[in-house]
C-alpha positions as CSV (number, residue, x, y, z in Angstrom):
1,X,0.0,0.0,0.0
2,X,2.7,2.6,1.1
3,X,4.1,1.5,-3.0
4,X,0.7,3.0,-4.0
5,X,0.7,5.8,-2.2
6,X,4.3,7.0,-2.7
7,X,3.1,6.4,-6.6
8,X,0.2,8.9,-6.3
9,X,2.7,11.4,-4.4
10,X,4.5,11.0,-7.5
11,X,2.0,11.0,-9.9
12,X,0.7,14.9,-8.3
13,X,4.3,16.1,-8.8
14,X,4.8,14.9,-12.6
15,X,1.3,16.5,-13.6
16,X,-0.5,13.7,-13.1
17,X,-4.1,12.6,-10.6
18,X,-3.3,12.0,-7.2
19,X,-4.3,8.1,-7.4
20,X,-2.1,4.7,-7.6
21,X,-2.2,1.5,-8.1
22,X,0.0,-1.9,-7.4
23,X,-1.1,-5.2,-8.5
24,X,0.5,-8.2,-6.8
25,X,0.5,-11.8,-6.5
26,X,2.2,-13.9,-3.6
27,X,3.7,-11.0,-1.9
28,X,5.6,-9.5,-5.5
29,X,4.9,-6.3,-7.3
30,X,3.8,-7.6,-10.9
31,X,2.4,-3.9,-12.3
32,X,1.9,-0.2,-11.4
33,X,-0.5,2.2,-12.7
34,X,-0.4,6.2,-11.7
35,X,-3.6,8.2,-13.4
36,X,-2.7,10.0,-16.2
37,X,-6.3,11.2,-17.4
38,X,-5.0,14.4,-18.4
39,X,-1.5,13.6,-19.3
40,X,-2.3,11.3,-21.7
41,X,-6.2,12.8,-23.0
42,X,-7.5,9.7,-21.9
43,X,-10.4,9.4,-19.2
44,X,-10.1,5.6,-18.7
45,X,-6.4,5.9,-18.0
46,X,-6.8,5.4,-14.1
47,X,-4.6,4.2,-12.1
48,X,-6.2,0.7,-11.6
49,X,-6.8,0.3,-15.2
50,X,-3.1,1.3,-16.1
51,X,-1.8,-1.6,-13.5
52,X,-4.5,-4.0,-15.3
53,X,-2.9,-3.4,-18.8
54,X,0.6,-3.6,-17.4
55,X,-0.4,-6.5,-15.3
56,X,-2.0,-8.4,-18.3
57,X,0.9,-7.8,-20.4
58,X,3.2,-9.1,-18.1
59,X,1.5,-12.2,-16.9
60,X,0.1,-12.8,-20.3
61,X,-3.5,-13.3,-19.6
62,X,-6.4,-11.4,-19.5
63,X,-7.1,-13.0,-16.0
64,X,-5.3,-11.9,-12.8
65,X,-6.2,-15.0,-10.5
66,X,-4.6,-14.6,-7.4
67,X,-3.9,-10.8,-7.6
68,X,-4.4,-8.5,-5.0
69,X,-4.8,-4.6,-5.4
70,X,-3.7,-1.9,-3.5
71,X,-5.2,1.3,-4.7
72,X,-4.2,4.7,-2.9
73,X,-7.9,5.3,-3.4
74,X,-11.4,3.3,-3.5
75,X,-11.3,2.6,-7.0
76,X,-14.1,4.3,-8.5
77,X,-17.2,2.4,-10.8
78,X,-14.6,2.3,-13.8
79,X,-12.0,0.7,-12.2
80,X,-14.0,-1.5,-9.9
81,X,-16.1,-2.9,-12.6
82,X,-12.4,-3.7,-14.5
83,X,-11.0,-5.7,-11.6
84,X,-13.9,-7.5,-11.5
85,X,-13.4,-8.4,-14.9
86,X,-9.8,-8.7,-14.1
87,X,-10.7,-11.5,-11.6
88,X,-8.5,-9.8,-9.2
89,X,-8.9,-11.7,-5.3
90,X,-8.8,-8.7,-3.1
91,X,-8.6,-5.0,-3.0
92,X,-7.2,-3.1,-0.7
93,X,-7.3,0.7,-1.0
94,X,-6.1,4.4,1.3
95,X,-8.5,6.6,0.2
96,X,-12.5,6.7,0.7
97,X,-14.7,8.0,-2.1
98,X,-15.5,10.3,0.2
99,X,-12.2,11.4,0.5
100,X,-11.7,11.9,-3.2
101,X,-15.2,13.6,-3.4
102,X,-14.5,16.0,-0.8
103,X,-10.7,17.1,-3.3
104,X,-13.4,17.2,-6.7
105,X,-12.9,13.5,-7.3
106,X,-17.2,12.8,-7.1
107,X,-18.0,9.7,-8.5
108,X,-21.4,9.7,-7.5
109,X,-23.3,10.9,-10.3
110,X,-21.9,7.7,-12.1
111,X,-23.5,5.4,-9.3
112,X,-26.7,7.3,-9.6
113,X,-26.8,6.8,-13.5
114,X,-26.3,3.3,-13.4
115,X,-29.6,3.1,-10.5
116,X,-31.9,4.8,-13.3
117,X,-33.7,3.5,-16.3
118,X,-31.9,3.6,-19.4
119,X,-34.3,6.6,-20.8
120,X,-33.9,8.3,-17.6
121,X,-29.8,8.7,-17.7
122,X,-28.2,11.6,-18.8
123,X,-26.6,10.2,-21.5
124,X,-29.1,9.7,-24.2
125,X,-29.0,6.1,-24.8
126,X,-31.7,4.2,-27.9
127,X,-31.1,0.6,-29.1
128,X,-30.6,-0.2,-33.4
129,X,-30.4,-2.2,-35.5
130,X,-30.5,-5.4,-32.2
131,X,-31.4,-8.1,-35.2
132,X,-28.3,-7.6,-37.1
133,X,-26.1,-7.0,-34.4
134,X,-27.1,-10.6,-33.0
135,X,-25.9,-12.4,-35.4
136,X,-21.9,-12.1,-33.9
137,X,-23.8,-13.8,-30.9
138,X,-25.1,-16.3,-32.5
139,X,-21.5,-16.9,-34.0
140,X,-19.9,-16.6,-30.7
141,X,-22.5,-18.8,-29.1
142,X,-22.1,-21.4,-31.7
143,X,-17.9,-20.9,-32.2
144,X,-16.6,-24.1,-30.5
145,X,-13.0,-22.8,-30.1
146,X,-13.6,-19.4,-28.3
147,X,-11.9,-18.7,-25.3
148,X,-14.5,-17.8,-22.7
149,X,-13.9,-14.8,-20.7
């Protein structure tokens, strides 16, 4: 954790967000990730989602069984929903939500979005063209050498 935290430290002093990120397995450091939203002009580049990519690379596997997180911060709906896919076994983080609300880090709106109805969000959302697109299911459904994920 103290690896995360030094990294966010860091992170503030080369232009970057105030948030990192260390992925481990059996006690060693396999990835970092420091935010670098605005360094880089890309909002998904968190700090937990930089680790993941680093992390996949290295291990060569879009899985990270047996990984533990430790996030300078509560990893907001982004990067919780991408260690979840990650298949990370723990996350440990510093930082409340709270905490990063209360420095113009507020997350919340996203949780309230994903509570309302599709055609209540403030992102105007409206499904097309759902018979053609299904076909790549049916292909994927049918594809007997996929790799699930």
């Amino acid at each position: 954790m103290r690896l995360a935290i030094q990294l966010s430290e860091e992170n503030v002093q080369n232009g970057g967000g105030p948030f990192g990120a260390v992925i481990a397995k059996n006690g060693e450091v396999i990835a970092t990730g420091v935010n670098r939203v605005t360094a880089n002009n890309d909002p998904t580049a968190h700090a937990e989602v930089s680790a993941i990519r680093a992390a996949c690379q290295k291990v060569k596997n879009f899985k990270l069984d047996g990984c533990v997180v430790y996030s300078s911060c509560e990893p907001c709906p982004m990067c919780l929903s991408a260690l979840y896919w990650a298949g990370v076994s723990k996350i440990y983080y510093a930082n409340t939500k709270d905490d990063a609300k209360a420095i113009n880090f507020d997350d919340s709106f996203i949780y309230e979005q994903l509570s309302l109805e599709r055609n209540e969000r403030s992102i105007a959302s409206e499904q097309m063209l759902r018979d053609e697109a299904l076909k790549a299911f049916e292909m994927w459904r049918d594809k007997e050498d996929k790799t699930e994920y």
